[in-house]
Steps between C-alpha positions, in 0.01 A plus 500: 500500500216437686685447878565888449161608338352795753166634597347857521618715760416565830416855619696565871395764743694595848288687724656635810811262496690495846776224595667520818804273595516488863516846609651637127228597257594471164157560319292793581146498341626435140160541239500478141365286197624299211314398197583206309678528166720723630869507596561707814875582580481542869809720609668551863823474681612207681259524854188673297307178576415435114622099575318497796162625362561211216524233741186609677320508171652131422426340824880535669380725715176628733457848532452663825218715379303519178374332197583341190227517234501229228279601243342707731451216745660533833779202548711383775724205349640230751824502302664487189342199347122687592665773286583300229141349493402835378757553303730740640822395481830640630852447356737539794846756496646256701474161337248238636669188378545135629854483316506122546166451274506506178330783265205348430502397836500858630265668230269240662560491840181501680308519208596080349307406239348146558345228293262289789769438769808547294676806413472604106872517466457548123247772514717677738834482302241616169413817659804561700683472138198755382590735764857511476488587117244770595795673680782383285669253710634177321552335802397098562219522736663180689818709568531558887450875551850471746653500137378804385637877494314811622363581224401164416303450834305844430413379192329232686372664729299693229397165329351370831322842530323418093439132608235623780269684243588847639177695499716799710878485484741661715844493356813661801781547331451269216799643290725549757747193356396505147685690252332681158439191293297321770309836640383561158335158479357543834362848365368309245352250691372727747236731164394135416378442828348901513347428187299200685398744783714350751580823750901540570694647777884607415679553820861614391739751537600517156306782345580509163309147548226650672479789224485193197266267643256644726203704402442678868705596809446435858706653755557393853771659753521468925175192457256779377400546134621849376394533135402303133507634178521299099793424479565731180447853685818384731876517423742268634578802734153593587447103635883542702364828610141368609660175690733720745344760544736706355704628213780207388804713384705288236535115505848431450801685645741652279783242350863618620699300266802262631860590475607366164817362549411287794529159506234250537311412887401203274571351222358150372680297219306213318284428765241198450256407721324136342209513329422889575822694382783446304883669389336837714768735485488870665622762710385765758747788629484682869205729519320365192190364458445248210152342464398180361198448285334212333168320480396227730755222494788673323674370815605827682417421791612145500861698368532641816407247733750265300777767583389508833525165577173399528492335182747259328694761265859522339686792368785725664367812732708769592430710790711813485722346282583190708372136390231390735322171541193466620285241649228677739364805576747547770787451266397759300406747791854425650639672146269749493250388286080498592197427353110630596310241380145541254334278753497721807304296737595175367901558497562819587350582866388270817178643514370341842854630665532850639673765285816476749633169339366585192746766442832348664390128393785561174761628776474288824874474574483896528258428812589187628882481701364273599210556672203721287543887562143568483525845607768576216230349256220680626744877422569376154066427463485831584743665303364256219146615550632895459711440208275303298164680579322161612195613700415227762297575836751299717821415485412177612235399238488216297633552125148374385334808660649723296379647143665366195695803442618472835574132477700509168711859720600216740601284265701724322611621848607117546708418191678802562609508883810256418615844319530314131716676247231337231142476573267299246103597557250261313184737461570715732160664456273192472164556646562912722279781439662829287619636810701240621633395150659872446646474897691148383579669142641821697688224717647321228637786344680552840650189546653590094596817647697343776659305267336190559473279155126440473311234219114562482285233340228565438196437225379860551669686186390823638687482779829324374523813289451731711726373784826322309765626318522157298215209415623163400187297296526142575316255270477131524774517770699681265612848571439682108572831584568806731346841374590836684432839417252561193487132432334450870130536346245265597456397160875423495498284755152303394647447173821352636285288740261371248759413218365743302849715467822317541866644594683550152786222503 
């Protein structure tokens, strides 16, 4: 596996840290030290600056005031590639993909291996094959990435990061689509590389992560560093606590269960969506919430967008009892079906449009008789805004400018203004801070209480149990069982996903 052999690490010092964008600043005078060998969970709500600081340290960014300290050399890099040179390297939240290239092609982009004026095709395939095993992904490496899931593409995203000899990795996120199986190997992955002295930076806002992998916390709230302790003096609660500057009451709202005897919002008979899911069969009743788990390509996601009609599917739906067929989106928000998808910025929101037609974008003919009744879409933004707690200094911003808590608010905020009787959310929490996650848990549990059928997928076990009433474990695009109750245990559920336990015929 030499593509993916590493170096020692690099020590990194910021000293004084400011960046300003425009008039905003975002960073003020951030100072502190890593050593290599180490893994350093750095904590912080969306708008702490923790991504920022990362880019400046990788060459995305310039700060405004400061230093960065290399091995106690004082650096400036030009960009990203300077970065690299030394090898810090940074593995995006937001994926930095050419999705008509290939895999190989993007774990080398910019970096092609030649032989005299040719490119070293077969060297490049070798270690791009080297790389993906490293992080478990039996993928061809001549497969377009357009072809690829998620979870897939972080998984090359990582494998890029291991082809450039990462002396200092930065990791956003990295989990955020993979489910148990694959964050285990990427724990594993992740000691080898400690063991070798490489020094490792876990951004996430999954702390039980934080609390298995990293040996020291660093803190950052409002662009200013507020505290760092090992990571074994700190509980879960303690980190929550430290990034918001206050205490976190509980996570999850309290379940009110569903009326019994009502009949199903939605119910799905032998549903099979080609080459991802097959004979799917299940049923979710007014002010329910059923969640869906399953590893990476057990097809629940590919389910949904199959019932949706954005996928070739067959089955029968029912929506409130009546047969409905549908072929679009819009179909299925016409009978009161809608889906949030995983990929917020991808599928879910236009992020260079204003949060105006953002929000009414599902429900046009509401403000459009004929002509657009801007002023009618701007009171609905507002009441929007209020309801759903999404913080934004303008009205009329841009849905990029807000944090990703706030994004993935006005995405929910979207799926939901046609006023859908059933509402399916595709990690609903990917990639927002603690404090936004329990706001969109607590808001969840509202929609259930209004009696609003709700499906959760998500590959966070944590939080399927303690948000549904229900999980269904699909495997292999095969739904193998729904747990509730005592049976909704995380080792349930991985045993169900993994083939390990099977439904007794």
């Amino acid at each position: 596996m030499s593509g993916t052999q590493q170096q020692a690490g690099l020590s990194v010092a910021f000293d004084g840290i400011v960046k300003r964008f425009g008039p905003v600043q975002v960073l003020h005078g951030v100072s502190f030290a890593l050593e290599p060998g180490r893994v350093y969970g750095l904590l912080g709500e969306n708008g702490a600056g923790k991504s920022t600081l990362m880019k400046i340290l990788a060459g995305y960014e310039q700060p405004s005031e400061g230093r960065v300290l290399v091995d106690g050399e004082a650096v400036a890099f030009s960009g990203s590639r300077d970065a690299e040179a030394r090898g810090i390297v940074l593995i995006h939240q937001e994926f930095n993909l050419a999705e008509d290239l290939s895999i190989a092609g993007n774990i080398f982009l910019g970096h092609e291996r030649r032989k005299g004026w040719f490119l070293d095709e077969r060297a490049m395939r070798s270690e791009a094959e080297a790389a993906l095993a490293a992080v478990g992904l039996t993928r061809d490496p001549d497969e377009p990435v357009r072809r690829l899931i998620v979870a897939e593409k972080q998984l090359v995203e990582i494998a890029k990061a291991l082809s450039r000899k990462a002396r200092f990795l930065i990791m956003d996120e990295p989990t955020a689509t993979l489910t148990p199986s694959e964050v285990s190997r990427l724990f594993g992955l992740i000691e080898r590389m400690k063991a070798q002295g490489v020094t490792i930076v876990y951004i996430s806002h999954k702390l039980d992560e934080v609390e298995r992998i990293t040996d020291e916390v660093v803190v950052m709230r409002d662009g200013r560093l507020v505290g760092r302790a090992p990571t074994a003096s700190l509980t879960r609660h303690d980190m929550a606590t430290m990034m918001v500057g206050r205490e976190i009451a509980d996570l999850f709202p309290d379940k009110v269960e569903p009326q019994a005897a009502a009949a199903p919002a939605l119910q799905v008979e032998g549903f099979t969506v080609p080459g991802w899911a097959q004979d799917v069969s299940f049923a979710v009743r007014p002010g329910e919430i059923l969640g869906f788990a399953g590893l990476v390509g057990a097809g629940r996601t590919e389910l949904f967008e199959g019932i949706m009609g954005l996928r070739p599917g067959s089955g029968t739906i029912r929506l409130g009892g009546r047969p409905a067929a549908l072929r679009s989106p819009r179909d299925a928000a016409r009978n009161g079906l809608t889906y949030l998808s995983e990929d917020r910025k991808g599928k879910g929101l236009h992020t260079a449009f204003p949060l105006r037609p953002n929000l009414t974008l599902m429900a046009l003919e509401r403000y459009a008789r004929p002509w657009l009744d801007q002023g009618a879409e701007r009171e609905a933004l507002k009441g929007a805004v209020a309801e759903f707690g999404i913080r934004t200094g303008s009205l009329e911003a841009r849905a990029a400018s807000l944090s990703g808590g706030n994004q993935q608010k006005l995405a929910l905020a979207k799926v939901l203004h046609p006023e859908p009787r059933v509402v399916v959310l595709d990690e609903p929490t990917r990639g927002v801070d603690v404090g936004a996650k329990r706001e969109i848990y607590f808001l969840i549990q509202k929609l259930a209480a209004k009696g609003l059928a709700v499906v959760v997928i998500s590959s966070e076990l944590i939080e399927l149990i303690g948000l549904a009433h229900r999980v269904a474990i699909m495997r292999e695009g095969r739904l193998v069982a729904t747990v509730g109750g005592d049976e909704m245990t995380e080792e349930t559920m991985i045993a169900y996903a993994t083939g390990a336990r099977h439904v007794a015929a």
